[in-house]
C-alpha positions in Angstrom: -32.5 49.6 13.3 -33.2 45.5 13.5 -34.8 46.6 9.7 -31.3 47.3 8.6 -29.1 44.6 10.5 -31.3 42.0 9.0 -30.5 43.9 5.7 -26.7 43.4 6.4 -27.0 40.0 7.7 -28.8 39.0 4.1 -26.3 41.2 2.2 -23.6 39.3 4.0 -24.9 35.9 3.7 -25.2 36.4 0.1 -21.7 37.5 -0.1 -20.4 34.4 1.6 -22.7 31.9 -0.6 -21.0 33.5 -3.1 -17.4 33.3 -1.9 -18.2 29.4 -1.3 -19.4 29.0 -4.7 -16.6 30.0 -6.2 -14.0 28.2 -3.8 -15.5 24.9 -4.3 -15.9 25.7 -7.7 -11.6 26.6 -7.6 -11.4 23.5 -5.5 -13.8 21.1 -8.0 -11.3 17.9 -9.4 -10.0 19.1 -12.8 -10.4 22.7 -11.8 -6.4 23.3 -12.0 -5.7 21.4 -15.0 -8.3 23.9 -17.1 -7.2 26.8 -15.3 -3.2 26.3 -16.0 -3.1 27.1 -19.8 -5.9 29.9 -19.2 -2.9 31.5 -16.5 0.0 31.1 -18.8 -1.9 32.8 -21.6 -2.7 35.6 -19.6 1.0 35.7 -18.7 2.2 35.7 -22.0 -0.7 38.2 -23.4 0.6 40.8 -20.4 4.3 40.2 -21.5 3.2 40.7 -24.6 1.5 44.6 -24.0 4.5 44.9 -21.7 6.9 44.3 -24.1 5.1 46.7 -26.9 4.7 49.4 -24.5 8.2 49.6 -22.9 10.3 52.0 -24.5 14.2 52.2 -25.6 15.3 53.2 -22.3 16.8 51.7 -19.8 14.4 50.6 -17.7 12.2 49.8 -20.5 14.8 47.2 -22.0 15.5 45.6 -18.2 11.0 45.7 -18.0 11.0 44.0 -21.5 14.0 41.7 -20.8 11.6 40.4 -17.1 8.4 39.9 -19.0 9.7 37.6 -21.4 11.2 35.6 -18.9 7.8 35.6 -17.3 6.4 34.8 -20.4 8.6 31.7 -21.1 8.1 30.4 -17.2 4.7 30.9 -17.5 3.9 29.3 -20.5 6.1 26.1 -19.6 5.5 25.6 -15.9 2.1 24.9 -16.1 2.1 22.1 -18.9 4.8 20.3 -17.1 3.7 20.5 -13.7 0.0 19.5 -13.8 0.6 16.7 -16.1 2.5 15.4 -13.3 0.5 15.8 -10.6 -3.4 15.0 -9.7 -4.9 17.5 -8.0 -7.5 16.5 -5.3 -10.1 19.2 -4.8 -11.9 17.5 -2.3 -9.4 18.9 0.8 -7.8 21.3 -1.5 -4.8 18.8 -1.6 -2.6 18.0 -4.6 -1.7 14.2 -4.5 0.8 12.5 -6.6 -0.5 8.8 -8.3 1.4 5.6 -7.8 -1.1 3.2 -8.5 -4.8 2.7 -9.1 -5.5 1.8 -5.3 -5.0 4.7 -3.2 -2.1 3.4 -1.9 1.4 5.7 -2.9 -1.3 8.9 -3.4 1.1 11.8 -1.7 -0.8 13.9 -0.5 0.2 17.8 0.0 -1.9 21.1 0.4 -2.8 22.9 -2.8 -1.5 26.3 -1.5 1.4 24.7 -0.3 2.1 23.5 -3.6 1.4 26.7 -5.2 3.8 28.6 -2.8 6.4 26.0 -3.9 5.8 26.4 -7.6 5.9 30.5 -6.8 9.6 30.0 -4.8 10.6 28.1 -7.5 10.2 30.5 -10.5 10.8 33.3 -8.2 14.3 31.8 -7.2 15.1 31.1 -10.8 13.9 34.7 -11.6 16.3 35.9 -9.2 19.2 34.3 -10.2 18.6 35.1 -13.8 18.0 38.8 -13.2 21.4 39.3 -10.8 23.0 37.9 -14.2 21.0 40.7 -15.9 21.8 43.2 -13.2 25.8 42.8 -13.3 25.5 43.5 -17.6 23.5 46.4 -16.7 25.1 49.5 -17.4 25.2 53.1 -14.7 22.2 54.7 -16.2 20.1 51.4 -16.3 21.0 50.3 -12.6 20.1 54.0 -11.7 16.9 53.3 -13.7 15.8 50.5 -12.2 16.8 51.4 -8.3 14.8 54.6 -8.7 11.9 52.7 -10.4 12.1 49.8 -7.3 12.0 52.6 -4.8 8.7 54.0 -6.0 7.0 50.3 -6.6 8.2 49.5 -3.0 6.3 52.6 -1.3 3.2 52.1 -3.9 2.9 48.7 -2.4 3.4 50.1 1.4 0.3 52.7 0.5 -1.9 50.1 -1.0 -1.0 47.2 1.6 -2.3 49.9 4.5 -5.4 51.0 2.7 -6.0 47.0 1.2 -5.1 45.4 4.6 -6.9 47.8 6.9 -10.5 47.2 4.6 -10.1 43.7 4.7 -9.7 43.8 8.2 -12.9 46.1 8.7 -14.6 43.7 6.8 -13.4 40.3 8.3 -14.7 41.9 11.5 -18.0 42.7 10.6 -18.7 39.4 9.2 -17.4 37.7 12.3 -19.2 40.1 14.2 -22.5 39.9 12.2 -22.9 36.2 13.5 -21.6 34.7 10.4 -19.4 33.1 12.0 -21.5 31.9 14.8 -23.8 30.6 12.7 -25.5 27.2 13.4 -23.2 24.5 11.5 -24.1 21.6 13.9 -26.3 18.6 12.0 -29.6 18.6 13.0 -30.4 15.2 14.4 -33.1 12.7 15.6 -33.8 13.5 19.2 -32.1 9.7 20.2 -29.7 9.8 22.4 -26.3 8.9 20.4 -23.5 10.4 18.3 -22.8 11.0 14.6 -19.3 10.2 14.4 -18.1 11.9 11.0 -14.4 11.5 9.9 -12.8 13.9 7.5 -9.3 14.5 5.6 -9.0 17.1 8.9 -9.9 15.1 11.6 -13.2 13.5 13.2 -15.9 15.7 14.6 -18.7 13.8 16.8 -22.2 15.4 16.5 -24.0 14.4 19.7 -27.0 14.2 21.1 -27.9 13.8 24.8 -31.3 12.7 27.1 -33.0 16.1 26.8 -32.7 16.1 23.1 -29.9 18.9 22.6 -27.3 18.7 20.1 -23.7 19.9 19.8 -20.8 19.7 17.8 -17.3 18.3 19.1 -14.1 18.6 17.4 -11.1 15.8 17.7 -8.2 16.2 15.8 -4.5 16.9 16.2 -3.0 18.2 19.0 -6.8 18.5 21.0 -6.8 14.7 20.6 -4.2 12.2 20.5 -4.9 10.9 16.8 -1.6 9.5 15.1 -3.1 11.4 12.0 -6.1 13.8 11.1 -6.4 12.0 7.8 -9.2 9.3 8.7 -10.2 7.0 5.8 -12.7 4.8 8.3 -14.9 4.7 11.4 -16.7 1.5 13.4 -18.6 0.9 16.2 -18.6 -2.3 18.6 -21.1 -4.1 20.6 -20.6 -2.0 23.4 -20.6 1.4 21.8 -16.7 1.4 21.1 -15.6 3.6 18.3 -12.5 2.8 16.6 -10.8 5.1 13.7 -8.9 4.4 11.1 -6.3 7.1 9.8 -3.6 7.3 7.7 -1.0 6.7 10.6 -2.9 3.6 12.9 -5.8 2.8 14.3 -7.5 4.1 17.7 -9.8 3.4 19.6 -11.7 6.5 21.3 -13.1 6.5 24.8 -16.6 7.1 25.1 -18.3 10.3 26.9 -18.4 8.1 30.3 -14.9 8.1 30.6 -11.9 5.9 29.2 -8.9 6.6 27.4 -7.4 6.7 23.9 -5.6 3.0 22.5 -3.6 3.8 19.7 -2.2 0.9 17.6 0.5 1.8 15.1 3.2 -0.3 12.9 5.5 0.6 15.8 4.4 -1.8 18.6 4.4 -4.4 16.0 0.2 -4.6 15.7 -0.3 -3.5 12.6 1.2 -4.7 9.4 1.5 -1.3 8.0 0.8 2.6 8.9 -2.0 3.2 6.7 -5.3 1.9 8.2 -7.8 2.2 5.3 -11.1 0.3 6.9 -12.0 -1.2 10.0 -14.5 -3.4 11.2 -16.1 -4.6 14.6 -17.3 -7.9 14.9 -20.1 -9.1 17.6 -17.2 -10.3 20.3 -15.5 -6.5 19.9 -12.6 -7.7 17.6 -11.6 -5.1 15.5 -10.7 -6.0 12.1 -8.0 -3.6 10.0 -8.1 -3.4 6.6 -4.7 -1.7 5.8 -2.0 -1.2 2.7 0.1 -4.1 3.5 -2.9 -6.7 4.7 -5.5 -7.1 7.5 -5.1 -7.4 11.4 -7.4 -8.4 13.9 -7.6 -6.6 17.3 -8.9 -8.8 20.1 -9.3 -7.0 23.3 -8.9 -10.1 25.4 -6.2 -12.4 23.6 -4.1 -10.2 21.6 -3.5 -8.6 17.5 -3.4 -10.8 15.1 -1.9 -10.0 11.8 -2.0 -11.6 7.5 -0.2 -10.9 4.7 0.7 -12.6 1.9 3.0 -14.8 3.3 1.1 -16.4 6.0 -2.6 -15.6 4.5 -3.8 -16.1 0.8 -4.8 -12.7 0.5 -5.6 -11.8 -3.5 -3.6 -8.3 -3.0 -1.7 -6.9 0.0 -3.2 -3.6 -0.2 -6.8 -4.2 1.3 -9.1 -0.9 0.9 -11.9 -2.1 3.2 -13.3 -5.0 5.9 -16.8 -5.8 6.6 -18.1 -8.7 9.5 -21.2 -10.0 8.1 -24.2 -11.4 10.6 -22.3 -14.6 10.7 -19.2 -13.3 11.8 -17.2 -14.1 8.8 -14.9 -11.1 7.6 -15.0 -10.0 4.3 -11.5 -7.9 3.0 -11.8 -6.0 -0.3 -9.3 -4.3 -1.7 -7.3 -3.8 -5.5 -7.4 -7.8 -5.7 -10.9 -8.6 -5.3 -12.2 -9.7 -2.0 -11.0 -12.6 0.7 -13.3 -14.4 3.0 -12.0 -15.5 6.4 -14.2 -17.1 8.8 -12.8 -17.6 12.3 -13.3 -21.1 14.0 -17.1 -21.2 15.9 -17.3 -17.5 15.2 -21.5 -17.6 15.5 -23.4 -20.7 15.1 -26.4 -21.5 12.8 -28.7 -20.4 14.7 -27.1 -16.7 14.9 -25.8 -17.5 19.0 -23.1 -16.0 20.3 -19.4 -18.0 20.5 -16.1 -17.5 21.1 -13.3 -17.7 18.6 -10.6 -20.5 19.3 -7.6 -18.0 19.1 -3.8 -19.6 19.2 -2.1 -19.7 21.9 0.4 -16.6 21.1 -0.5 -13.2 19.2 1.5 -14.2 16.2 1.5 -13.1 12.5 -1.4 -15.5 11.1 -2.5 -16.4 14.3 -6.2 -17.1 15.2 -8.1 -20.1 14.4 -10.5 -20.1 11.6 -10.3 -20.4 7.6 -9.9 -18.5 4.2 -13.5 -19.6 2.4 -13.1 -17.8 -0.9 -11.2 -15.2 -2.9 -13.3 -14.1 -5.9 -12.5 -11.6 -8.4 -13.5 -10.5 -11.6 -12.1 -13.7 -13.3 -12.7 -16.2 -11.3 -16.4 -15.5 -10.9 -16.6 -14.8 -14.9 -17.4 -11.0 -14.5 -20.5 -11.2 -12.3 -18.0 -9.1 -9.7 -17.7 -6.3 -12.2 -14.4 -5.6 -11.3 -11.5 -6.4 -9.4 -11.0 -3.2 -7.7 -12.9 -3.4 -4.6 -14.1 0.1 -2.8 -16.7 -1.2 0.1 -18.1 -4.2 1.4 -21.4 -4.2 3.5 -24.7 -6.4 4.1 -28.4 -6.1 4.0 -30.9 -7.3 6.6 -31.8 -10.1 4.5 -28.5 -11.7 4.4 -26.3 -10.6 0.9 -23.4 -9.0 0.8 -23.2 -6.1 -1.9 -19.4 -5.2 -3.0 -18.9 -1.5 -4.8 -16.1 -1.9 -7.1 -14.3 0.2 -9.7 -17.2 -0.7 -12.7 -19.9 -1.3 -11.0 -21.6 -2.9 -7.6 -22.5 -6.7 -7.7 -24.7 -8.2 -4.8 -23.8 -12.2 -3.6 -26.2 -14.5 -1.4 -23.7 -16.8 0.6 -25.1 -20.4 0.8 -23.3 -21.6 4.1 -23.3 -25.1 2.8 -22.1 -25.2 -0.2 -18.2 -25.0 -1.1 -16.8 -21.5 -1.4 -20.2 -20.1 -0.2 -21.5 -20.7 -4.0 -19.7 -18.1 -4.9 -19.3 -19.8 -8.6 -22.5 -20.0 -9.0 -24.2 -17.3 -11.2 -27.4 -17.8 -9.4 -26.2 -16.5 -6.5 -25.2 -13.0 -8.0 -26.9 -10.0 -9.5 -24.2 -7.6 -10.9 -24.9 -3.6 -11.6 -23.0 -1.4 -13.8 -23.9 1.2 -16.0 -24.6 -0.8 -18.9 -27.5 -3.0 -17.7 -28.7 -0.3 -14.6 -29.4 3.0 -13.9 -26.4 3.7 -12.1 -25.4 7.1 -12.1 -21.6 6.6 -12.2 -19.7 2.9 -12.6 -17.4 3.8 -9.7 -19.3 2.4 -6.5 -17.3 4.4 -3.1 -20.5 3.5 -1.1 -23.6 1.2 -0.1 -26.4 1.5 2.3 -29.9 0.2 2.8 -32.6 2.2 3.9 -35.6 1.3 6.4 -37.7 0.7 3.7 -35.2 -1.4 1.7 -34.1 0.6 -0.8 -30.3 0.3 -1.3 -28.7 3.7 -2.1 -25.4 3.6 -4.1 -22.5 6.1 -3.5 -20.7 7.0 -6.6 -18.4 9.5 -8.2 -21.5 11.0 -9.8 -23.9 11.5 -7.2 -26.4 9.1 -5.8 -29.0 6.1 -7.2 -31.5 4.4 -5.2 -32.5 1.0 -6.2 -36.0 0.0 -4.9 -36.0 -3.7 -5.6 -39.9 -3.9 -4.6 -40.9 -2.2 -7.9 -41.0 -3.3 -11.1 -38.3 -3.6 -13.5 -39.8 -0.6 -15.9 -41.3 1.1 -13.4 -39.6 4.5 -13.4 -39.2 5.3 -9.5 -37.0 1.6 -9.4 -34.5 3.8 -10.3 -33.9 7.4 -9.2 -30.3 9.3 -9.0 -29.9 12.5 -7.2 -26.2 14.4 -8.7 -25.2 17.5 -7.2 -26.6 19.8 -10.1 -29.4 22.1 -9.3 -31.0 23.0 -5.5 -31.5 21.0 -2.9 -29.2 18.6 -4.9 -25.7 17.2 -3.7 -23.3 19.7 -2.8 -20.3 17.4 -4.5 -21.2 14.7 -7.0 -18.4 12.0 -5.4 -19.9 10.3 -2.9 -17.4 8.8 0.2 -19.5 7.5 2.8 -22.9 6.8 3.9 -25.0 6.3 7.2 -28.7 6.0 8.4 -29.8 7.5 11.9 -32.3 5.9 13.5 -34.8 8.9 12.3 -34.5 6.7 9.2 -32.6 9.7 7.2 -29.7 8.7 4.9 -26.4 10.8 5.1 -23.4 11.3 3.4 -20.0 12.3 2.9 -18.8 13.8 0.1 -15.2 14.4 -1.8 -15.5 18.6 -1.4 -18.9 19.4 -0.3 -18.9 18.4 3.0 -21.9 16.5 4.0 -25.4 16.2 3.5 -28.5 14.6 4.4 -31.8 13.7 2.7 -34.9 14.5 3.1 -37.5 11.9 4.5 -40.5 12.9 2.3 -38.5 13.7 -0.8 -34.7 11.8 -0.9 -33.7 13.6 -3.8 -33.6 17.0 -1.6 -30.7 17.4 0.8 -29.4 19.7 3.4 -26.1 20.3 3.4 -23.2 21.1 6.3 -19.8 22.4 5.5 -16.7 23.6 6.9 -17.2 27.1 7.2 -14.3 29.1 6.2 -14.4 31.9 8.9 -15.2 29.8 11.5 -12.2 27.7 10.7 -9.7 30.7 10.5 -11.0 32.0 13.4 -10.7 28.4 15.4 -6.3 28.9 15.0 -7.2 31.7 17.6 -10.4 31.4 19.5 -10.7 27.6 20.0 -14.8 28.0 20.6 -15.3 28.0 16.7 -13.1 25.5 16.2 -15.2 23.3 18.3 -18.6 24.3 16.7 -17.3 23.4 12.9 -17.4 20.8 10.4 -13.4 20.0 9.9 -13.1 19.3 6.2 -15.4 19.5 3.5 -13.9 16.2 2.6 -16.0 13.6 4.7 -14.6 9.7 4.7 -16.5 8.0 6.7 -19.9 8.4 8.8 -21.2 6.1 11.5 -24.4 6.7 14.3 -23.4 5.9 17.4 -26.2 4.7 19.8 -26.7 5.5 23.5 -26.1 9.1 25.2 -22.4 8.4 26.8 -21.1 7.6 23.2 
């Protein structure tokens, strides 16, 4: 007997690797656009064989009459819908474009969308076939009543048979421990906390004194977040973990206790709803990076906001925010990137200081100055671009800046004007001309133990050992999500090292995935797992136990067992 349940158990696991392939293949960016004309020749093709094999009668003419309309919606919808929209296959979302930051990107779910887009021709149908209807003549509505009557109780007697063998077989799979099976990361036995944010929510992968892990779920309504759309995550000196979603920022409480601090465009903190990055700075200052300029959160003296009219920001909408060993704050966004250094933020010799705040949490308020703004053309290209997608440092002092054509990494000299910036010597820039860079567009940056740097692009992931030789061929290696053990999704969103030393990531539509210590272009991978999720709406157990979105934004190790 256990002979045969481990039979059905493989049978079923296959059967579910399979279902996943094929949804993330449905749900892979560009998917929709190729399958769109493929759908409206297959309408028009059976229109077509309708249309040849109706007859002269009555019901024939009104079946002949309905296909052609079909036809016509079918082969016109498409075209002028998906040209108009972008569709986001990451969270299965459909999001409209504004701009070339992602601010203005309307986001809605795909099946929504496609429910719409079914309503719509099916309301227009309607109308168009109760104008048919009232031409029809006595024999042709008799015709087609008699004909609905029969389709209606065809569809009752398949439903039943359909619905009640789907249900069977949902059962068994939940039943066969599919749905129980292990999702939750397997981490270093260090007391601490994965804290992984998705397009869904933000699920916190622990792990306590005796070594165990398990997997907590925190999203809308089982936590207060102002939205389940989370775009970044930090940490403070004390273990604090702030989030960044599409509708504020927050500030969780830790497993010792606390509470949740929401700051919103409401109560006047935040210069606007979106909160794309955030940042934590030695003294527990949070920094915001958000569509409408930055904010700084100081737990004992107030919020502190700048935008364009009291700050010299390059471009109001700032995409991310890094505080760099000397407590100067680094905003990137689609002008470039701004330097602020508050007033005695940490002195030469790396002590700790306060900040001189003013007096009164006012727009522009806090003591301190803007160093530099530097963008593609005022630094003569060495930053490749001016888009900016993530800001962070390396233990040896540079700061490395992912933009839209490439990654560029700057050594600030603390003494000379504008941090050197202008100086070429001070720069090495990266982009898939002169490097091995998989893909130009840089979402991500991380160093390793060993101090590799690992870029996170659109196409997958390249490690750059510096310590080699510039033709040595392991300098350079890039891992895409072709093949096994590869990437499960080639766009790359967000990186983070445990202190096992393994690199993970987050990825657009794969969910995310960690690499292998002996062998870093072999991953294992953790997704949301359909049934579990479905099954979560009822039984809130599996809820708990699942990765929220195969769309992962942001990823950050928490240290200490009470985080």
């Amino acid at each position: 007997m256990s002979v045969l349940f481990d039979l059905l158990f493989r049978v079923l696991a296959r059967i579910q690797a399979i279902g996943a392939s094929f949804v993330a293949r449905l749900t892979s960016p560009g998917t929709w656009q190729q399958l769109a004309p493929l759908v409206a020749l297959l309408g028009a093709a059976v229109a077509w064989y309708l249309w040849n094999r109706a007859g002269r009668s009555a019901l024939g003419r009104a079946a002949r009459w309905w296909a052609g309309f079909l036809a016509l919606s079918g082969l016109l919808t498409p075209p002028i819908y998906f040209q108009a929209v972008l569709p986001d296959g990451a969270a299965g979302l459909v999001a409209v474009e504004i701009n070339a930051s992602r601010l203005g990107r309307a986001q809605f779910p795909a099946g929504m969308v496609i429910v719409a887009l079914v309503v719509m021709v099916a309301s227009a149908g309607v109308a168009l076939w109760r104008w048919r209807q009232s031409r029809l003549s006595v024999a042709e509505h008799r015709a087609l009543t008699l004909a609905w009557r029969e389709f209606r109780a065809g569809f009752r007697f398949w439903a039943v048979r359909v619905g009640g063998v789907s249900g069977a077989m949902f059962a068994v799979l939940a039943g066969s421990g599919l749905a129980g099976a292990r999702q939750v990361p397997v981490l270093t036995a260090t007391p601490g906390s994965l804290w992984v944010g998705t397009a869904s929510g933000v699920n916190r992968v622990m792990v306590d004194r005796e070594g165990e892990t398990r997997l907590e779920a925190l999203a809308w309504p089982t936590s207060p977040l102002p939205s389940n759309e989370v775009g970044s995550i930090a940490v403070g000196p004390k273990g604090e973990v702030w989030i960044a979603t599409a509708r504020g920022l927050v500030q969780a409480p830790t497993l010792d206790g606390g509470r949740w601090t929401v700051h919103t465009i409401e109560d006047g903190s935040l210069p606007d709803l979106y909160v794309f990055g955030v940042a934590v700075d030695r003294r527990g200052v949070a920094w915001a990076a958000t569509a409408n300029g930055g904010a700084a959160f100081d737990p004992r003296r107030g919020t502190y906001q700048y935008m364009g009219r009291n700050a010299p920001l390059l471009h109001q909408i700032l995409d991310t925010v890094y505080v760099d060993g000397a407590g100067r704050t680094w905003f990137g966004g689609a002008g470039g990137v701004n330097v602020f250094s508050p007033k005695t933020a940490v002195g030469a010799d790396g002590a700790r200081a306060e900040v001189e705040w003013a007096e009164t949490a006012v727009q522009g308020g806090g003591d301190g100055s803007w160093l530099v703004g530097l963008t593609r053309y005022n630094t003569d290209g060495v930053l490749p671009d001016t888009l900016v997608f993530t800001i962070t440092g390396d233990r040896r002092g540079r700061i490395w800046i992912g933009t839209e054509n490439g990654a560029a990494v700057f050594t600030p000299q603390p003494n000379a004007p504008a941090l050197g910036a202008y100086d070429h010597a001070n720069w090495q820039t990266f982009t898939a001309v002169n490097s091995a860079l998989v893909h130009p567009k840089v979402h991500a940056i991380i160093e390793d133990g060993d101090g590799r740097i690992w870029f996170g692009t659109e196409g997958g992931v390249t490690i750059l050992d510096e310590r080699r030789a510039a033709r040595d061929p392991l300098r350079w290696q890039s891992v895409t999500a072709s093949g096994v053990g590869g990437l499960p999704h080639p766009w790359i969103q967000a990186m983070a090292r445990t202190p096992d030393g393994r690199i993970w990531v987050g990825t657009r539509g794969g969910g995310m995935a960690v690499a292998d210590q002996a062998d870093p272009t072999r991953w294992t991978v953790y997704r949301s797992h359909p049934v579990r999720r479905f099954l979560g709406v009822i039984w809130p157990p599996f809820w708990q136990q699942n990765v929220l979105s195969n769309d992962v934004r942001a990823l950050v190790w928490v240290p200490g067992a009470g985080s």
